[in-house]
N, C-alpha and C positions, 0 to 999 in steps of 0.2 A: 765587257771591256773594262780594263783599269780604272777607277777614280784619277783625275789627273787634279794634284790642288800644285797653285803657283802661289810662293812666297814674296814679297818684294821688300827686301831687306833682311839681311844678314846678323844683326844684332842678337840682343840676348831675347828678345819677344821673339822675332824671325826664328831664329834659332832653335828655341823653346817649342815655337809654335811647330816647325818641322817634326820635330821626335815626338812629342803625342799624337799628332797628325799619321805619321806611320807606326807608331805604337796601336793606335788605334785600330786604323787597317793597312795591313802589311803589304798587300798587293797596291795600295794606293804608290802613285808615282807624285813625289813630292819634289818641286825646284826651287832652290831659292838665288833669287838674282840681289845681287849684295853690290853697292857701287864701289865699295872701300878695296881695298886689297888685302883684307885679314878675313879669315873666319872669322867665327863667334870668341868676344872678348870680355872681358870686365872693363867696363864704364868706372865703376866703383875704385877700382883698382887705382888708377892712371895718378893719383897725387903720388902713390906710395913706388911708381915705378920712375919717378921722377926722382924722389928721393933716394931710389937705390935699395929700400927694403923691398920692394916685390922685382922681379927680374923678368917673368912670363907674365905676362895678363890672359896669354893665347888659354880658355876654355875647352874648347872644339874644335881640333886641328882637321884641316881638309879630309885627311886619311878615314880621321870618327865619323866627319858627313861619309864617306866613299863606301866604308866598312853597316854604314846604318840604312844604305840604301837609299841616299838623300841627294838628288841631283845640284851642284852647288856651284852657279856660276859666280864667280868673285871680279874686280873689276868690271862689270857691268851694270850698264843705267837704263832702267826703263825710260824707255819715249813715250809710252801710249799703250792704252787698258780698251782695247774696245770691246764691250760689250755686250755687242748685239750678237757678233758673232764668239764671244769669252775666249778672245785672245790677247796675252801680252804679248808685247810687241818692245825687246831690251834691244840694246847694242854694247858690242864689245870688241872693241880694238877697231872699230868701223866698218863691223859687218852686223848685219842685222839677223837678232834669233827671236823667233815667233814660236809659241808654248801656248796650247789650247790649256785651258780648266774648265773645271767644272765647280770648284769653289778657288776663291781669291783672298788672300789673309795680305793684309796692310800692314806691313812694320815698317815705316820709314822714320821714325824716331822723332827726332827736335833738333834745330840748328841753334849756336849762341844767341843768346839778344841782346844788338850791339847799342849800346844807348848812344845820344843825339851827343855827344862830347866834341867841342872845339880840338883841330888836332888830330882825332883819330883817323884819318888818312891822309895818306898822302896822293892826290888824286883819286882814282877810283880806288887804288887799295891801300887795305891798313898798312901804317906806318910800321917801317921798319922795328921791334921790340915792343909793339903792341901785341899781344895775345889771347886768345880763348883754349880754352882744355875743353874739347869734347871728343876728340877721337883719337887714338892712338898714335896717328902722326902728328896731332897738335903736342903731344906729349912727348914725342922724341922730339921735335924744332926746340919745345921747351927745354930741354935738356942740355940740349947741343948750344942752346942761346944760352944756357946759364952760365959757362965755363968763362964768358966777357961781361959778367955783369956784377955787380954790389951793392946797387940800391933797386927794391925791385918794390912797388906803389900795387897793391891789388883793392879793384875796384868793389867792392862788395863784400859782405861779413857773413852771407850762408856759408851752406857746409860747405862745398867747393872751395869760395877763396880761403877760410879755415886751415882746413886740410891741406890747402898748398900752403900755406903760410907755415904752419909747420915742417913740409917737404925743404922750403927754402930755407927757415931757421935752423934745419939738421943739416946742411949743406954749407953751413955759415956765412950766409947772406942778412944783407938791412932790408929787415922788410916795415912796409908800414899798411893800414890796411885801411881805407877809407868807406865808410858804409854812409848811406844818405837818411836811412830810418833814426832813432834813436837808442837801439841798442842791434848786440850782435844777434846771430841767428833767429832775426826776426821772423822766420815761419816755422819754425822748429819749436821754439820754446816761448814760454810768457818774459817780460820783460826781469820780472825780480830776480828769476832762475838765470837768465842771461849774464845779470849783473854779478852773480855768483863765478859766473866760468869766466866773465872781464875780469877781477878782480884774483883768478888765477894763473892767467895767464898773459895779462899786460905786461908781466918784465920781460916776456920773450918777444912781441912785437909789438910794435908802436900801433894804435888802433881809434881811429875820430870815427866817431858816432856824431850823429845830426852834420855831417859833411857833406859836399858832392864835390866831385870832381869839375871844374870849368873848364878846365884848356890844360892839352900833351904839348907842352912845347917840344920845338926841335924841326929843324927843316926837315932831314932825310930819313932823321932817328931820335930816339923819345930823347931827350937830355932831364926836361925836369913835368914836375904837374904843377896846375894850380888848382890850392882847393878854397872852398869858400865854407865858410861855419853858418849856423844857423842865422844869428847875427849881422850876417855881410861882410864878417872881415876876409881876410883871404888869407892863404900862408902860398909859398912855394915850396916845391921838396922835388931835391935833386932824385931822379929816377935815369935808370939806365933799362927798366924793364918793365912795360905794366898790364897786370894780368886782370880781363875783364870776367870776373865771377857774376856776371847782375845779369841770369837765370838763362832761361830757355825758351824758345817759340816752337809752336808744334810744326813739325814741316808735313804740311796734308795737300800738296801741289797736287798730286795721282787723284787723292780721295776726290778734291773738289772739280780737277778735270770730269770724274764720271758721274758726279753728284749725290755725292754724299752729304750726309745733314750734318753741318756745324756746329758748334756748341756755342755755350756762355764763353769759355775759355777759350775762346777760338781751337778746338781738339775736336778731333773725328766722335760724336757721338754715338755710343757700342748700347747693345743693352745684355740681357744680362746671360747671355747667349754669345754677347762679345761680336755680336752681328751690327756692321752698319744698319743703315737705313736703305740700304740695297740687298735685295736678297742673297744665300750666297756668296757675301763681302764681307769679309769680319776685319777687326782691325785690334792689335795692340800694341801696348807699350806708350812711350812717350808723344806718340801725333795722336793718342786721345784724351777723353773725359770721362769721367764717369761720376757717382756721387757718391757724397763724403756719406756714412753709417748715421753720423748722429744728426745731424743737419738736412741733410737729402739734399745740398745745396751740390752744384756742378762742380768739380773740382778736372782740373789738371793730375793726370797721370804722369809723376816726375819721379816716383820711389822705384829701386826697380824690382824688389821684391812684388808690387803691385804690377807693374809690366809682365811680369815671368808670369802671375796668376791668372792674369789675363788671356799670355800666348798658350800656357795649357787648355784653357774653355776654349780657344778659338781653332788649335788645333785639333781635338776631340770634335769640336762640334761641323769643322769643313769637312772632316774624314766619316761623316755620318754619323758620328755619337751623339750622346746628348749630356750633355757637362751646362752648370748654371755657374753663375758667379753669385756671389751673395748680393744682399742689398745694398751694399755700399762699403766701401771701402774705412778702415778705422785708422790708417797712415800711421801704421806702427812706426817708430823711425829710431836710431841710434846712432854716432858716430864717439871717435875718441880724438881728443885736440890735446897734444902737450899730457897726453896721462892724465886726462879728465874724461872720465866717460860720463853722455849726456843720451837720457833716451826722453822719448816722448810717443803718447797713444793720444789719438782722436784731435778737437779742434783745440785751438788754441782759447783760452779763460774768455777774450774778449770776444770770441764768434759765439757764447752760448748765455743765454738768455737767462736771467735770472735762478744764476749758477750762484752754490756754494763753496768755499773750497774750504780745502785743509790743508798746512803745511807744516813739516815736521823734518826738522834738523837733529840728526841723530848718529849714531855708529854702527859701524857692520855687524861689532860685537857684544855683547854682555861691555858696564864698561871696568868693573871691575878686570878685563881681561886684556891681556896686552894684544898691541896688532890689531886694533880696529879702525878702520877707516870713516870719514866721515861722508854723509850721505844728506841729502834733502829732498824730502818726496812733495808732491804735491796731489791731491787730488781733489777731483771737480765733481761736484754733482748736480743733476737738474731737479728742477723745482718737482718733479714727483719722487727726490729721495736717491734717481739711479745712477751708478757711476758714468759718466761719459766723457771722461779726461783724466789723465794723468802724463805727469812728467817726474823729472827726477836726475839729478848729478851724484855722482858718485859710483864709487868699483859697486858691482852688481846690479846694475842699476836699468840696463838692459834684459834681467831676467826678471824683475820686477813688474818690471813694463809689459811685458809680456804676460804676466800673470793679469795685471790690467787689463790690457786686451782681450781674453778671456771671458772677464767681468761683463766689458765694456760691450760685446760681442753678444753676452748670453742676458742682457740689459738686467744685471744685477743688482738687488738695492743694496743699497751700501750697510740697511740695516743685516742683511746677509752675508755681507762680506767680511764684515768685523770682527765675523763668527769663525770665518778661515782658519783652520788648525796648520799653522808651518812647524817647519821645523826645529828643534833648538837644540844646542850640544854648545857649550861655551866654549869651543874654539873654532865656531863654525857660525852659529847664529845664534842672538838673543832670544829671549823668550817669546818677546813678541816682536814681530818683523814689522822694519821703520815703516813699512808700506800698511802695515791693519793701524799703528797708531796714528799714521797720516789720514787714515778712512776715518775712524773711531772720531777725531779733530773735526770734519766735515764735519759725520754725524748728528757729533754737537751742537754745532754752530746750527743745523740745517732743524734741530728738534726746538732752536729759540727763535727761529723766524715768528 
């Protein structure tokens, strides 16, 4: 008899996890029940489809599941996982469809996290021109709202409100962006590097650091915000639009109905099998946790490249394979803001203990050579010498990083790595890459402790 594995959730892990799941074994009968009404999409995408440069996000059209052999019910929501006897139990358009398994994969991703703000509803629901981007219909409302709006207030400075902030600045909208930390991209990057990307992109929007938002004025519709600075003063700013970027909650409602074990992060905890804590059960994407590479500390699953890594081990491993995840996760990560690109590998300077670092302001090219751009690396090493962080602004700056990762992966000593032969051609790369004289800086510092 068939292998029967049931999906729940549609996304890029769901997704993912279906096609190695009958990659794996062909005769397996794979379903995934998706509550949305889109196939599989890009998450990633959605600032860029707002702004008009991306048009499709659609990934995996119905026809790809149809044609892959992948049973793919869309607008439908699981009620109930029972167990005893492994069956779900979805509905859809108010009729009920019950699907035995034999193994069960979790993908139900993360809902916004809507913080405690005076204002943000208008009774039970959010206020009219209040928003979150998490799914492709938040992102068409956002579109459609943008056509009446001019001043748009986003709550949050990661990559999200970022990236939209840009989407609105290409659209020629006032935008202003209020973060409550003390600089931008506070889990992405260290603070000095932040100050670098502030400092290139504050003439395109207006940006308070150590802010928080207190109150959305407006009866029926946002009119204006108030913010309060570190200090206690307050300012007001006319908003006609405000976009809440301040992160995401895992949504593990399914997991914790059947009893699955929670984590630090509140995130479905997988091990390295990508298996709950239920036999059987695996789970990926953004409703888990897993651990960070250098730390071994619990970490939230929000990258989706980490998500996608996940849904491969989980769908190999329902379908009878046996696929591992490595020990931990190294949170590769990059985005590009206003034509700055900014990457980052591993924890951030201040999660690692009796770290050295290096940093190194330099050019893409020879500088005697025209057309180089400017770049600044940084790299982190722990008190036994090995690389276990890097970041970096600047064009190239994402293949660097990755070269990092590498490093960082294969716990390299930095004494080793200084030694890396790249490339050099003077209209192409310098002779030594800003990234070994960033190491070499460490090094140093790390051979006068």
């Amino acid at each position: 008899m068939a292998r029967s594995i049931v999906i729940i959730g549609g996304g890029a892990a769901g997704g993912t996890a279906a096609q190695f799941a009958k990659k794996t074994d062909r005769n397996a009968e794979v379903t995934i029940f998706e509550k949305g009404k889109y196939p599989q999409y890009s998450k990633c995408a959605l600032p860029y489809f707002i702004s008009g440069k991306v048009e499709d996000v659609i990934e995996f059209s119905e026809k790809w599941f149809e044609r892959a052999g992948i049973d793919l019910y869309l607008e439908t929501e699981v009620k109930e996982v029972d167990l005893k006897d492994r069956v779900v139990i979805a509905e859809k358009n108010g009729e009920s469809i019950e699907k035995k398994f034999d193994s069960l994969i979790i993908a139900t991703g993360a809902d916004p996290s809507v913080p405690p703000i005076d204002g943000i509803y208008d009774g039970e629901k959010i206020k009219k021109g209040v928003f979150s981007l998490r799914t492709l219909d938040d992102a068409k409302e956002i579109k459609n709202f943008l056509r009446e709006v001019e001043d748009i207030s986003i709550i949050g400075a990661g990559l999200i409100g970022l990236e939209l902030s840009e989407a609105f600045y290409e659209l020629g909208k006032s935008v202003k962006i209020i973060e409550i930390l003390p600089s931008i991209l506070p889990g992405m990057i260290d603070q000095d590097l932040a100050e670098l990307v502030y400092q290139k992109i504050k003439d395109k929007v207006e940006i308070f650091v150590n802010h928080r938002v207190k109150k959305i004025n407006g009866k029926d519709e946002v009119e204006s915000i108030v913010v309060e600075g570190k200090d206690g003063d307050e300012k007001e700013f006319d908003a006609d639009m405000v976009i809440l970027a301040t992160g995401i909650r895992p949504n593990t409602k399914i997991a914790e109905s059947i009893g699955c074990k929670m984590g630090e992060t509140r995130g479905i905890v997988v091990d390295k099998r990508s298996m709950t804590s239920i036999k059987d059960v695996y789970a990926a994407g953004d409703c888990t946790e897993y651990k960070d590479f250098v730390t071994g500390k619990a970490i939230p699953v929000g990258l989706g490249s980490i998500g996608v890594r996940q849904a491969m081990v989980a769908g190999v491993n329902a379908a009878g394979g046996n696929a591992l995840l490595p020990e931990g996760f190294l949170q590769t990560r990059t985005t590009r803001i206003f034509d700055v690109e900014i990457s980052a590998v591993g924890p951030l300077s201040k999660e690692i203990e009796n770290s050295v670092q290096g940093k190194y302001s330099g050019k893409t090219l020879p500088h005697y050579f025209p057309g180089g751009e400017d770049i600044v690396i940084k790299t982190v090493i722990n008190n036994s010498g090995e690389i276990v962080s890097a970041q970096a602004v600047g064009v190239g700056s994402a293949l660097r990083i990755n070269t990092f990762a590498c490093a960082i992966y294969n716990k390299m000593n930095v004494e080793e790595f200084v030694k890396l032969e790249t490339a050099y051609a003077p209209p192409i790369a310098p002779t030594l890459d800003p990234m070994i004289i960033s190491a070499d800086i460490a090094r140093y510092r790390y051979g006068r402790k």
